[in-house]
N, C-alpha and C positions, 0 to 999 in steps of 0.2 A: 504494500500500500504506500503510494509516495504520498509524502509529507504536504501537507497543506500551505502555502504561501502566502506568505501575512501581504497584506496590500493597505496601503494608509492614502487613504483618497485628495488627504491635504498635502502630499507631497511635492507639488507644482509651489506653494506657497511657503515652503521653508526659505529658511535664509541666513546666511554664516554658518557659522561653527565647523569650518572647515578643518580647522585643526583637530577636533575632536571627533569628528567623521574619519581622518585619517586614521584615524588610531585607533579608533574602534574595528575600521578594515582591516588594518595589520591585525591587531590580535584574531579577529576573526578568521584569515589566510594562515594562522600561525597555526603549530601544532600542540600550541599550550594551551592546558587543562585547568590554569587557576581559572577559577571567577573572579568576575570584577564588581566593586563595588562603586558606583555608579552613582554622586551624592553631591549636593548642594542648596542652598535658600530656593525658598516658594517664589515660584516666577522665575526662576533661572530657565529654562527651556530644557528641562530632563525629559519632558515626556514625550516634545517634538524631534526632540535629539534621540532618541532611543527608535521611535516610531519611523524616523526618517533613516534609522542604520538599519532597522528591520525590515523596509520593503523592500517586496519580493526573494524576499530569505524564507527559508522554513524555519518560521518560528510561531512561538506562543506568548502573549502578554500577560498577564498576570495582576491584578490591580489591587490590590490588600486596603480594602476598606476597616470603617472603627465597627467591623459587626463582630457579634460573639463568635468565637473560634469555630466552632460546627460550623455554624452556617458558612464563615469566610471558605472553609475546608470544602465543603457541600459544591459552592461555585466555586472552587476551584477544578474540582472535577469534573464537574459538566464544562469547563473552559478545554479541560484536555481528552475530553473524549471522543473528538474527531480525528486527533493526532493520534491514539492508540486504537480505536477503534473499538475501543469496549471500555465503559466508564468502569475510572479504579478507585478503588477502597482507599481511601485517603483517612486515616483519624487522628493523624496525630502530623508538626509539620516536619518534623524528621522523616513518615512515610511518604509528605508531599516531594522532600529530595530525592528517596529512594528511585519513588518513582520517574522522574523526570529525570532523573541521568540513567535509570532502566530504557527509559523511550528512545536516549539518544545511542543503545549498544550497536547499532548496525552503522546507522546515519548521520552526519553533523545536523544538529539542530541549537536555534538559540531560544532559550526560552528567558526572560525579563519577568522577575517581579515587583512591581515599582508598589513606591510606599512601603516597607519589608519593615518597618519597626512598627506597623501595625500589627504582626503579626504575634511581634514579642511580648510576652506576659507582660505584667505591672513592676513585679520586686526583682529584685538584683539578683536574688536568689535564683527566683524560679525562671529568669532571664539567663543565667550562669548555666544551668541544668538542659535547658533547649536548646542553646547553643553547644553545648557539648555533645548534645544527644548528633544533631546538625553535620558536627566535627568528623564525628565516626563514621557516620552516611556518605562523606565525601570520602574520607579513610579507606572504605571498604568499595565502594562504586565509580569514584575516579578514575581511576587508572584502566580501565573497562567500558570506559562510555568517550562518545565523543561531541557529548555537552558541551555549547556554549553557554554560560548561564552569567546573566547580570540583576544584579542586585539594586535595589534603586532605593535612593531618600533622601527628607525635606529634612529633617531632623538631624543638622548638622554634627553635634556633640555626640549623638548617638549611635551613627554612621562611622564615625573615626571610632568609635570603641568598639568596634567590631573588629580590626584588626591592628590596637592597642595588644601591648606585649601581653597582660591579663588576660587578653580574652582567648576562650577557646578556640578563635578563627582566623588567630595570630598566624600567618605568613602563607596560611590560604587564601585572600583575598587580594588582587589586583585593588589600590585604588586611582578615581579616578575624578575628581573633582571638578565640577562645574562651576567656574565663576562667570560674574557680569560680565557683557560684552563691554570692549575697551567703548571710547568715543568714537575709534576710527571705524571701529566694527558696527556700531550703531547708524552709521552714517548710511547704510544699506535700509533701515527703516524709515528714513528722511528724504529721499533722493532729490524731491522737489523742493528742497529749502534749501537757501543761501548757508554756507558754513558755519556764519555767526549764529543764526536762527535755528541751525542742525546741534551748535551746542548747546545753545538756550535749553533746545531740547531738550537734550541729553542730560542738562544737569537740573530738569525736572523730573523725567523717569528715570533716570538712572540709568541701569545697565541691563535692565531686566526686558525681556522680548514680550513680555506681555505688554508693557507701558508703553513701550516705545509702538508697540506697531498699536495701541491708543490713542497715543498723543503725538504720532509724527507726521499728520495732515491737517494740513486747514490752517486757519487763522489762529493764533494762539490763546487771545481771549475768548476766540470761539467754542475751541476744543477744550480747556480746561472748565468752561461754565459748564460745556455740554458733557463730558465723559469722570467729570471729577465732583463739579458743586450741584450737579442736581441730584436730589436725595432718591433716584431712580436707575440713577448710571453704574452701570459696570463698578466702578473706581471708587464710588461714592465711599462707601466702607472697606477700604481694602486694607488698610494694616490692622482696625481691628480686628477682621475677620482673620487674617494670620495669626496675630499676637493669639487671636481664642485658642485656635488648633492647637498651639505649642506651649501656652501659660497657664497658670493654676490660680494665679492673684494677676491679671491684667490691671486694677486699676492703680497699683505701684508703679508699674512699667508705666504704664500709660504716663504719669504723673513724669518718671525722667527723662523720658522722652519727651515730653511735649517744654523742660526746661533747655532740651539740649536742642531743638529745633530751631530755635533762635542764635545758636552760637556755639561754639567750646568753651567749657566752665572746667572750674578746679573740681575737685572730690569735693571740697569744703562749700562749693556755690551750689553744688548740688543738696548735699544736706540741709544748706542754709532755708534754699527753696521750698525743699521738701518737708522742712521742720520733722525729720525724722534721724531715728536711733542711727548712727554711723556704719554699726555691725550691718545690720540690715541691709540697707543700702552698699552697703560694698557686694552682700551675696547679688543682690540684683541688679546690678552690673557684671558682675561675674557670669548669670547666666545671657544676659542682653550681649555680650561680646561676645560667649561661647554662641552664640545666633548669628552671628558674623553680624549683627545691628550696629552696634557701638563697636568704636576701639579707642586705645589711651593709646595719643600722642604723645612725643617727648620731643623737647629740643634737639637736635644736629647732636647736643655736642653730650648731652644727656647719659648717663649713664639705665639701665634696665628697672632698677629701684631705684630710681629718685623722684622726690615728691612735688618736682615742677611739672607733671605730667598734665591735659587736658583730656576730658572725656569728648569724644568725637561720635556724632551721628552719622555713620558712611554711607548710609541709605539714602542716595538725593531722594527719592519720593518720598521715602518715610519723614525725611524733612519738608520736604514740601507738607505731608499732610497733617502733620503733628502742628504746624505754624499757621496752617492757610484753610484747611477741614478742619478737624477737631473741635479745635474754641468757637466754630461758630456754626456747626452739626444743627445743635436746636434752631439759634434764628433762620438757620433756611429754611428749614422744617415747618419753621410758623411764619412763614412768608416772605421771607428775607430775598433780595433778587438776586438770584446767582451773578448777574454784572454789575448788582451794585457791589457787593463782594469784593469781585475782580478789580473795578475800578478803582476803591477805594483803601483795601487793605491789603493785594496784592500789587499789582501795576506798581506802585508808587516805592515799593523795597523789592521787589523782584531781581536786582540788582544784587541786591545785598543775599540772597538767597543760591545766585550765581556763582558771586564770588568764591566760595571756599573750592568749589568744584571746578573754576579758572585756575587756582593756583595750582591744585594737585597736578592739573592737565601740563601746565608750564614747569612745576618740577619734572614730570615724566618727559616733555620737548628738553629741555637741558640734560636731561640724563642720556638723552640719544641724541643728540646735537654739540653738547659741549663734553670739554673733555673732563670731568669729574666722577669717578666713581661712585662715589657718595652723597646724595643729593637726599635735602631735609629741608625744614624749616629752623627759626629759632626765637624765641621771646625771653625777655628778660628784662631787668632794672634800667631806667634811664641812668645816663653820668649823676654821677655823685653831687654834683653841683649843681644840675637841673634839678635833680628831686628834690634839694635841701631850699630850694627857690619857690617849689612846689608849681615850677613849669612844667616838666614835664614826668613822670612817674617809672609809664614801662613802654618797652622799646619794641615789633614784633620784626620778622623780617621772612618773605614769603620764602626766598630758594635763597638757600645755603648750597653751594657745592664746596666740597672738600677733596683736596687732593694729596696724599701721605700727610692727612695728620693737619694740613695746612688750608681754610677755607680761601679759596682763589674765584670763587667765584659768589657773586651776590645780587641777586635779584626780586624785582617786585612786579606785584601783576596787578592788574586792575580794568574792573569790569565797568567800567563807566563808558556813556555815550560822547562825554566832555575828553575832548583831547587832553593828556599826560604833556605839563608842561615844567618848567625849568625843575617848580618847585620842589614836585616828587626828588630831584636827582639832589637837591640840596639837602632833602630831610634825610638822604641815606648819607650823601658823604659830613653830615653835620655831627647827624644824631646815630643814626642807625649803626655806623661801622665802631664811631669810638664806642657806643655800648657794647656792643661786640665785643670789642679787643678789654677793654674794661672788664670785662666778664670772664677773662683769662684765658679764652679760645687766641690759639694762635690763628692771625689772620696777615696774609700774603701785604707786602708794601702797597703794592697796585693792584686790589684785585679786579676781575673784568666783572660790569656792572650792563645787565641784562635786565631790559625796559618789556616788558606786557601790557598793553595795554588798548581795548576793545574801541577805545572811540578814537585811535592816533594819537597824533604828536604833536603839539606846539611846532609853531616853524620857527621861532627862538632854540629850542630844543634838538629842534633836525637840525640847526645849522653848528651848535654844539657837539653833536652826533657825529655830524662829519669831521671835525678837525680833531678825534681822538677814537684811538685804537681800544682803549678799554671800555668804551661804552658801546651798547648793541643794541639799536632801537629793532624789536620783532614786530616785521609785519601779521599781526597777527589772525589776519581771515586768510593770509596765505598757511600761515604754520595749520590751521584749525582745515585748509581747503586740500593740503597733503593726502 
């Protein structure tokens, strides 16, 4: 009986991931027998990605809902009984392995079960005890089948401890992780937008294939009233409807989140915020970045435990909606107009919301344009003599590049529509670099000073520009148009 051949009807409409295409065809051409473990955040494109390596392959998909275990079992087997030809006794999900590397003794077949930690009990225990049971299944049926088998999950934390030295599935599993599409890869969801407008984008959905092919047509006030602020749309609810699947107390998280939506804060502005116990709040942070949601920033020069760190929201949309939905969910609700919204409390810091997602993008162009290996930010004290005048306080400075130890390179970005003039360049070589070197970082006699900047340049500025080698004015809808 040949094998049945998955066919995915949406296969005309995929888009990127080519590199991840690739390598799921090599392992599949290859004659290796691990499984892969196939895992990243809600919205990353696992299941377009998995569906688009399976067409026209003989395979089975496998989708592990929150139903009680029988039942998941039950349809699981009526899933594989076209492929064997006679529905099997499934009761347990060690018999579910059995069986599907039994299916594949003759023939290569792939079979995907996506969402797999639905499948796993509740306790650590009886999660240790399955997965052991799981271990022997492959132990004993391996080496005799010629299964392709992927394993799939949204449950980041969960996922990497499956092949955690602990766990019983330690050096059985390929992994294989799916991240956000870069800017430049997003830019295939955009094609009808100017560069600038393609990042705007981008550093509203982020990186995620669901958002982007949301929010990458039309007018921008259009599409975000239409697909985001009407309490109808797709988008309307979308991190809380995530946050629910993966939390137990959402309205903590909710609460730091929506302080870090506005900015990067200390550990201390957050508790401040939150008027909450410090212990606490450190665990839920701890799970928000095991989510890949949040991460702590450090300065360049920072060392791994040191306590100038910032909490960082890396989720452009999760920022966006934490800052722009959330606080005002009910007034739409009770009549509020989604473009007075827009026009009023968006529109008008839209900018400022850009920004952190400009600088990142200009550290990553410097890291592959300039010659520095080590490419960061840094914040710190103003000179000793401005604070004590209580002009000015603290210093930030967007890219740092460091070269052996030595930063040679220094740059600022800026997401404004008003051209970047003299002043910008005065506030670095005035303030920004003596706080630096002030700060004990060794920093190069000349280092090269690299301009970002969304709305141009002064033409005081360009003509400065030109009579000096250390200064780099980036065009920047050319760098974003690459």
């Amino acid at each position: 009986m040949a094998e049945p051949l998955f066919h995915w009807s949406a296969v005309d409409e995929f888009l990127d991931r080519e590199q991840e295409l690739a390598h799921l065809e090599k392992w599949w051409a290859s004659t290796s027998r691990e499984p892969l473990s196939l895992y990243g955040r809600r919205r990353s494109g696992k299941s377009w990605l998995f569906r688009r390596f399976a067409h026209e392959k003989p395979a089975v998909i496998l989708v592990a809902r929150r139903n009680a275990p029988g039942a998941q079992l039950a349809e699981f087997a009526t899933r594989l009984e076209p492929l064997l030809g006679v529905r099997p006794a499934v009761g347990s999900l060690s018999e579910l392995f059995r069986v599907i590397y039994r299916a594949a003794s003759m023939k290569k077949i792939l079979v995907v079960i996506d969402e797999f930690s639905n499948l796993l009990p509740t306790t650590q225990a009886e999660i240790e005890r399955e997965l052991t049971a799981i271990a022997a299944v492959m132990e004993d049926e391996r080496d005799g089948s010629k299964l392709k088998l992927i394993l799939c999950g949204s449950l980041v934390s969960q996922m990497e401890a499956l092949f955690a030295v602990r766990s019983p599935l330690h050096g059985r599993l390929v992994p294989l992780q799916l991240q956000p599409v870069s800017y430049e890869e997003s830019r295939l969801f955009t094609p009808d937008l100017a560069p600038l407008a393609q990042f705007e984008r981008f550093a509203i959905a982020g990186g995620m294939p669901r958002y982007l092919s949301a929010l990458g047509t039309g007018n921008l006030r259009d599409v975000i009233c239409e697909k985001v602020l009407d309490p109808n749309a797709a988008l309307w609810d979308e991190a809380r409807t995530i946050l629910d699947q993966e939390l137990r107390e959402p309205k903590i998280y909710f609460s730091i989140l929506q302080a870090l939506a506005s900015g990067d804060k200390e550990f201390g502005e957050i508790v401040d915020a939150l008027r909450a116990d410090r212990k606490f709040i450190s665990k839920y942070l701890s799970v928000l970045e095991e989510m890949r949601i949040i991460e702590r920033r450090l300065p360049v020069n920072a060392e791994p435990g040191s306590r100038s760190g910032h909490w960082h929201l890396r989720d452009p949309f999760f920022r966006f909606w934490f800052r722009f939905v959330f606080p005002f969910q009910d007034d739409l609700e009770s009549g509020l107009a989604a473009t007075t919204l827009y026009d009023t409390e968006i529109e008008p810091v839209l900018a400022d919301h850009v920004g952190p997602e400009f600088e990142e993008y200009c550290r990553s162009w410097v890291r592959s344009n300039a010659p520095a290996p080590k490419v960061g930010s840094w914040w710190g004290p103003s000179l000793n003599e401005l604070r004590k005048a209580g002009t000015r306080t603290t210093e930030e400075i967007d890219i740092v590049g460091v070269v052996r130890s030595k930063v040679s390179i220094i740059g600022e970005a800026r997401w404004r529509k008003r051209p970047m003039d003299l002043g910008y360049l005065a506030m670095i070589e005035n303030f920004k670099i003596p706080a630096l070197r002030q700060s004990g970082i060794n920093v190069a006699t000349t280092p090269i000073i690299y301009l970002f900047s969304r709305g141009g340049y002064a033409e005081r500025l360009v003509e400065v520009a030109a009579d000096r080698e250390d200064l780099i004015l980036v065009d920047t809808a050319t760098a974003l148009g690459k």
